[in-house]
Every structure is written in C-alpha cells, then in structure tokens.
C-alpha distance (Angstrom), angle and dihedral (degrees) to the residues before:
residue distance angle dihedral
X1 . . .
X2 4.21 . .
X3 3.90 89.5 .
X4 3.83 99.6 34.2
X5 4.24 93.6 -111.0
X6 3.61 130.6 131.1
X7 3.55 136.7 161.6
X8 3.65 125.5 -79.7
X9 3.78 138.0 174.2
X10 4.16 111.6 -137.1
X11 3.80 105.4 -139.7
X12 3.71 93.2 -130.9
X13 3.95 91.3 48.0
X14 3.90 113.5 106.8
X15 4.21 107.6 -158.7
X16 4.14 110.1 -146.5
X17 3.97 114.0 -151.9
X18 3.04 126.4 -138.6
X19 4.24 117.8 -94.2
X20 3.50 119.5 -155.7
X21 3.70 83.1 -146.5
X22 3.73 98.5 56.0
X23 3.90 97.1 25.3
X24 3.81 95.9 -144.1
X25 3.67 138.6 91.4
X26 3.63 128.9 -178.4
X27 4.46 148.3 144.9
X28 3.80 130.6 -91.7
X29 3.52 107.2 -158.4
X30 3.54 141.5 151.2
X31 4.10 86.9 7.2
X32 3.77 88.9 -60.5
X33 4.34 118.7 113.9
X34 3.87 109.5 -150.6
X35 3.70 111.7 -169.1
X36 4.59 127.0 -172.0
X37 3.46 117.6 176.2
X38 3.75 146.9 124.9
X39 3.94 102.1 -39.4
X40 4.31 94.6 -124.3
X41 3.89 88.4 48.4
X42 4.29 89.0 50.2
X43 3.40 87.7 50.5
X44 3.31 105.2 47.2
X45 3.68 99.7 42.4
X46 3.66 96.3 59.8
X47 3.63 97.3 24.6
X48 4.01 106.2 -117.7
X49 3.64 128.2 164.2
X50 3.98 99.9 -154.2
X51 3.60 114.8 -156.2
X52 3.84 136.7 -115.0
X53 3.70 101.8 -83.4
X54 4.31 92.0 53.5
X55 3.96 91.7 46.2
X56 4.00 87.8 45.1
X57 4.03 84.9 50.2
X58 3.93 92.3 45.8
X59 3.96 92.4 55.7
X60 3.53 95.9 43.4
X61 4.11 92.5 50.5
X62 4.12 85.3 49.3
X63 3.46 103.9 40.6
X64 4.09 81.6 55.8
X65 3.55 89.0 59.4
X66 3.86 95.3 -101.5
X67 3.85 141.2 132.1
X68 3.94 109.6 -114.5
X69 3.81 105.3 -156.9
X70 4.23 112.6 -166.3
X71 3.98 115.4 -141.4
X72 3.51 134.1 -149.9
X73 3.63 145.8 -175.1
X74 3.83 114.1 -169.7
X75 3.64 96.3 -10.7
X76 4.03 88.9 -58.5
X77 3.39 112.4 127.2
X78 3.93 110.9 -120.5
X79 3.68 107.7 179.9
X80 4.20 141.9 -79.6
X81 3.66 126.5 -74.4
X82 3.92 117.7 -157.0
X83 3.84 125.6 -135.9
X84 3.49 111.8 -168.0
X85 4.20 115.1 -155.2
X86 4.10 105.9 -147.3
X87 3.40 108.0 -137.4
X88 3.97 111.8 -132.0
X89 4.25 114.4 -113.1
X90 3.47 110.6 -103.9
X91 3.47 101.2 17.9
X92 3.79 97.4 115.8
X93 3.87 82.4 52.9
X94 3.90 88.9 54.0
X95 3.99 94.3 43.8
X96 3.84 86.8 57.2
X97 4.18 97.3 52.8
X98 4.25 88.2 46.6
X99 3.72 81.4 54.2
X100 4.05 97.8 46.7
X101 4.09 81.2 51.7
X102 3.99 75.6 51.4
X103 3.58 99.1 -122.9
X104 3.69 113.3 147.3
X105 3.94 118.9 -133.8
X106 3.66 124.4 -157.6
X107 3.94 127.6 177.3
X108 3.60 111.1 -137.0
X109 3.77 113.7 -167.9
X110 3.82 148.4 150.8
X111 3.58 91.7 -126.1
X112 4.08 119.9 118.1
X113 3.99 107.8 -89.8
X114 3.70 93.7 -108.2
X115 3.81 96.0 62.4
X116 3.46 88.7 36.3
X117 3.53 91.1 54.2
X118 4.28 90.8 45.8
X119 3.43 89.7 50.4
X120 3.71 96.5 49.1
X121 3.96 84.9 46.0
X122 3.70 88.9 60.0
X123 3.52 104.2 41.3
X124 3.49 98.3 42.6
X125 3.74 104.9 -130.8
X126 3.78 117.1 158.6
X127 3.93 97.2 -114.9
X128 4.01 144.2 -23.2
X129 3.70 145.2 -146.4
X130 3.72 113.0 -137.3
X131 3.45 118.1 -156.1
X132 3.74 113.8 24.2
X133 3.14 138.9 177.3
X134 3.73 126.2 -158.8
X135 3.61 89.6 -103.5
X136 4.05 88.8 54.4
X137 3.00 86.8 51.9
X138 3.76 100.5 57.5
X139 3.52 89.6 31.6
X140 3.90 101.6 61.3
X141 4.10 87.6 43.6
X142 3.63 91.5 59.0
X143 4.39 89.5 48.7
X144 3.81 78.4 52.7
X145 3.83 95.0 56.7
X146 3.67 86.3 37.9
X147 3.37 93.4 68.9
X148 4.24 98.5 46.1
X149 3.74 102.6 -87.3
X150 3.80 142.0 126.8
X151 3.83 115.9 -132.8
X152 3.76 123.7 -169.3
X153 3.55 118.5 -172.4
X154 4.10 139.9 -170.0
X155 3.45 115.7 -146.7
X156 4.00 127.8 157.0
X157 4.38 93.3 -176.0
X158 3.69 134.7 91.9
X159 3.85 85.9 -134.0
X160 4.09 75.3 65.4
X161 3.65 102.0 50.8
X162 4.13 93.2 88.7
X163 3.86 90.9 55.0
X164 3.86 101.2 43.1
X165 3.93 78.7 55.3
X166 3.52 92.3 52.2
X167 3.82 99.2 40.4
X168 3.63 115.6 94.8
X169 3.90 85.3 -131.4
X170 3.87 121.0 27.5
X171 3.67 126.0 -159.3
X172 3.82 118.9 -169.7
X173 3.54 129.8 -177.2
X174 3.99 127.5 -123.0
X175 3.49 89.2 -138.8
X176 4.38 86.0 54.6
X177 3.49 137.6 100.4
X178 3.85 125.1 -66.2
X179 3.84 85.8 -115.6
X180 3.86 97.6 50.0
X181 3.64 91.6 45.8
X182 3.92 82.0 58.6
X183 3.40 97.5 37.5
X184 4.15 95.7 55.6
X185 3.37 123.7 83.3
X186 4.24 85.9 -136.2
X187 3.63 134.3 21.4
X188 4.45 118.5 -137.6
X189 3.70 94.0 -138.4
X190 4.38 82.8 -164.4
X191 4.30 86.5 49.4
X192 3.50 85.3 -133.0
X193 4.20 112.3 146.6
X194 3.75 98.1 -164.3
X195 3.91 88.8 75.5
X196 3.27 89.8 79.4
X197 4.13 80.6 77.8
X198 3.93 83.2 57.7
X199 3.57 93.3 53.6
X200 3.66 96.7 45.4
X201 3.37 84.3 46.5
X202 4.26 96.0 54.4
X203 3.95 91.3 45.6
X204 3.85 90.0 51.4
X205 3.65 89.0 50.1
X206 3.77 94.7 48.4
X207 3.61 99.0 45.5
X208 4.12 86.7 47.6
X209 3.76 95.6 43.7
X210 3.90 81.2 53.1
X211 3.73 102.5 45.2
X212 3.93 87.6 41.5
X213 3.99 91.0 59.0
X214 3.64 89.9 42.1
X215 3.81 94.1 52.9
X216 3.82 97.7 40.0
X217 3.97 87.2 41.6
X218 3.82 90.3 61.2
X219 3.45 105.3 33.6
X220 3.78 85.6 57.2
X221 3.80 88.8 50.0
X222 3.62 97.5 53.4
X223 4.04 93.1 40.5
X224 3.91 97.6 45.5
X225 3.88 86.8 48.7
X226 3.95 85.2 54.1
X227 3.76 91.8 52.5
X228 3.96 106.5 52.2
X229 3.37 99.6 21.7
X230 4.24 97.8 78.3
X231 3.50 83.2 43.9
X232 3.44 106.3 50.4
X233 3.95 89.4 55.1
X234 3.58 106.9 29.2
X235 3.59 92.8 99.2
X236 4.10 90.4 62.4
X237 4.38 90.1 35.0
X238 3.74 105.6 33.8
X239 4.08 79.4 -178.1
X240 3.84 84.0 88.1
X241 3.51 102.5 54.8
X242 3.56 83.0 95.9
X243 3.62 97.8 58.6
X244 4.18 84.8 45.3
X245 3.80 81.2 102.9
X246 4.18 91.7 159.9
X247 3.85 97.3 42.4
X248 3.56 96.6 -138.8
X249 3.80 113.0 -158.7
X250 4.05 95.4 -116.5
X251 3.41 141.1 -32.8
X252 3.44 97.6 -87.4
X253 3.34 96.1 43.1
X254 3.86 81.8 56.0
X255 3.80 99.5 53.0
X256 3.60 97.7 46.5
X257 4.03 92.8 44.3
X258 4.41 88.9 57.8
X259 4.16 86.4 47.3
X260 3.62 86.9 48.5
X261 4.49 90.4 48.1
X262 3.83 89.7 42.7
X263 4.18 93.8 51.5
X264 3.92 79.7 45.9
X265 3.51 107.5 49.8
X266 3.57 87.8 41.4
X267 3.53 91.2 67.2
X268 3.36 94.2 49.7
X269 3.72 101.4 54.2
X270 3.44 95.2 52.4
X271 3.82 98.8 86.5
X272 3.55 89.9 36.8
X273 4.00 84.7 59.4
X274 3.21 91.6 40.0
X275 3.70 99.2 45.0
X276 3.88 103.6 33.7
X277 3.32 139.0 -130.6
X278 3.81 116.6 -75.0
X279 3.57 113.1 -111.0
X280 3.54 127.1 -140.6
X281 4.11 123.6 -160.2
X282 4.26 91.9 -123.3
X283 3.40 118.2 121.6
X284 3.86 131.5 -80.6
X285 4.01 92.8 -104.2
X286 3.97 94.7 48.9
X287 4.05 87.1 39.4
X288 4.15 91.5 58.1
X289 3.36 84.9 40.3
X290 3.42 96.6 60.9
X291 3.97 103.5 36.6
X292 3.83 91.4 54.4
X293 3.83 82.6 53.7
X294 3.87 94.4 46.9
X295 3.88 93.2 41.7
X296 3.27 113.9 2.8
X297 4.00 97.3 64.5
X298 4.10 87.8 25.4
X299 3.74 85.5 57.2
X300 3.92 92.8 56.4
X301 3.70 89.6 36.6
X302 3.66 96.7 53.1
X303 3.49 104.6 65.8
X304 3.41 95.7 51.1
X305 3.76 95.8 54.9
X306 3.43 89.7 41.5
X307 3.64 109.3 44.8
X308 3.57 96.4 42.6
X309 3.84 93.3 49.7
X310 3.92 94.0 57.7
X311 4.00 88.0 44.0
X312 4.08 81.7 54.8
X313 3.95 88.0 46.0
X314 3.64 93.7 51.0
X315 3.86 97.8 44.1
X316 3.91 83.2 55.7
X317 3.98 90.4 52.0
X318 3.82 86.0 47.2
X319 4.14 85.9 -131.7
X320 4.31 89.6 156.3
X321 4.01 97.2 26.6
C-alpha cells in the first residue's frame, strides 16, 4: 500500500510449481522462461557451468546457514538469491533434553549439504541428510524401523507427506501442505516443530504414570498379603508365628487394619493417577531405576507401616478387647 503495488496475475503469465522432483519453480511470460531452484538442479537441467564469483557466493550463503536459490531467465544464468531459515530460541536447549530421554534427532532436508550441515551446527541435532528427496526421505525411515525403532517426524511439505505416512508418529504443521496435513497422524495448530518434545514428553509420562501404578499396585499386593496372612492363621499353625514378623494384635484386628490401608492408599493414589508422575529427561536405565525405588520398594514398605499403625490405633481404641 506505501508504494502504490499490489499483486496481480498477467493473463498471458503461466506460474510453474515447485516439484520435489525437479526442485525448481518459476513464470513464462511474455515469451520469456524464468526458472529458481536448488542451485545443482539449475545447473544441471540446462547445463551451465557458473563461474567463480557465483560458486564463491553459493558457499558463503551455505556456510551461513542459508538456502542459495540459482535464477534464470531463458536458461541464462542470472545470479543466487539467499533464504535464510531462523532458527527458533531455545531449540538447541530442547534438542539436548530429547537426547537425555535418548532419542536421536536427525534433520532430513533437500537443502545443499553445506547449509544442511550449518544448520545442523546451530541447532544441535545429532546428524542430517542433505539432499533428499521424498523418496529419501521415506526410504531412510523405513531403515530406521528396520532396525527396531520408533521415528516421529514434523514435516509441514508435500515432499513430506510419504514419510509422515511412514513414521510411526507424524507431526504436521498448520501452516503445511494440504497433503501433509493428511498425511500426519496430528496437526500443530501453532506450526511449531519443537512440540514434538511435548508429545514425547506426555507419552513418556503416561506410560510411566502407568507402569509406576502397576509396580507399586503389586508390590503392595504381594507385601500386604505377607503381613496379615501369618497372623491371621497363626492361631490354627503356630509354625507361622515365626513369619508373624509385625505382631499384629489378632486376626481380626489384622483383617480390618489391611481394609482400612487399602481404602487409604486408595485415596491417595488418586491424584497421583490423576495427575501423573513427573517426568524427568534421564535415560531409560536411570528412569527404571528410580521408579522401582520410588514404588517398587515404597510398595513393599507401605503396608507394613501402614497396616501395623492402624492395628496400633485400634488396640489403643480397644475395638477387639
């Protein structure tokens, strides 16, 4: 609006998308052909030899981290135009907590190896493929499988669509593609790729919250069992007086004490259930480590603690005197 321009279509002009195949695009128009594209593909398709000067301008744009795009008008090579990806703030940060939960990123783009390689540099993921096609793409994801892993991937292109497919969880962008939008298995209405950290980081917490409950829920089981069942029937097999380890007042007293701990506990794993357990980015060793600490041994504990205190609380009410 400031200088009076806006966009028009010419009715002679005839637009050329962009091909993940051919990695240009470009406009005929007015008898002239006007090509961009990835500077090897350029090149190759209409067989130039550019000269010192446009290969020294092609390293420097990808050794900053940028895109170099080669254009030309009638198969004459006119020069390079640089596109500069902004890398988000924090990501680097990010990149390094995905790989304490030791998850392995790698960029996979169409992008010449050195600005793949910059861009890698700066965002600190752990490798990248330069120069993919959609069919790399797809391709290395299924080696991944291959080999017994998972692979999520973000993607927001139609060059993308075959791999979000493929991947075992898909990520595409709002701002995407029709097809990749189709292709994912869910859409980031904010476009933003670093949620895939958050929902790495929701499964994990699901899947621990889960195994948590399920380890403290049977090791309480097994170690409540252990604690009212000698004395429950050590009257009738004075043998197991000497596994009566908590000396429970009778067996009543016994039996209503572990009905008592299981309406109690119940109570209090509810908002752990319902809240979750807080997940930490450590690795999956130290992780199992550390539930079967938390609620493995606090499910044996427990019960002990617990049962005998109520037994203690109802000898002191006199309930079976």
């Amino acid at each position: 609006d400031r200088y009076q321009l806006w966009p028009a279509t010419p009715p002679d002009a005839q637009f050329i998308p962009f091909s993940a195949n051919t990695r240009m695009s470009g406009l005929d128009f007015a008898g002239q052909q006007y090509r961009k594209g990835a500077v090897e593909s350029v090149l190759k398709t209409y067989g130039l030899t550019a000269d010192a000067a446009f290969d020294e301008a092609v390293n420097r744009i990808g050794r900053a981290g940028s895109t170099p795009l080669a254009i030309t008008a009638n198969g004459r090579l006119l020069g390079v135009i640089e596109l500069k990806d902004i890398v988000k703030p924090g990501i680097r940060e990010r990149f390094a907590a995905l790989r304490q939960m030791g998850i392995r990123t790698v960029m996979v783009t169409g992008d010449n190896r050195v600005t793949a390689a910059a861009i890698a540099a700066e965002a600190g993921v752990d490798d990248f493929i330069a120069e993919a096609t959609p069919q790399d793409k797809l391709d290395y994801i299924r080696k991944v499988q291959a080999d017994g892993r998972l692979v999520a991937m973000c993607g927001d292109g139609t060059n993308d669509a075959p791999a979000l497919a493929q991947a075992d969880v898909g990520v595409a962008m709002q701002t995407g593609t029709q097809a990749a939008r189709e292709a994912g298995n869910m859409v980031d209405l904010d476009s933003d790729p670093t949620k895939l950290i958050e929902i790495v980081e929701i499964g994990k917490q699901l899947l621990i919250t889960r195994g948590a409950l399920t380890t403290f829920s049977i090791a309480n089981d097994i170690s409540k069992y252990f604690a009212i069942l000698p004395a429950i029937f050590v009257a009738t097999y004075p043998q197991l007086e000497a596994l009566n380890i908590m000396q429970l007042k009778t067996p009543e007293s016994a039996i209503l004490s572990a009905v008592i701990f299981n309406a109690l506990i119940i109570v209090v794993l509810v908002p752990l259930a319902l809240r979750g357990v807080q997940f930490r980015p450590i690795g999956a060793a130290a992780l199992l480590r550390r539930n079967l600490l938390i609620y493995g041994l606090g499910g044996i504990i427990a019960p002990f603690i617990g049962i005998k205190a109520i037994d203690m609380l109802l000898g002191v009410f006199h309930i079976f005197s």
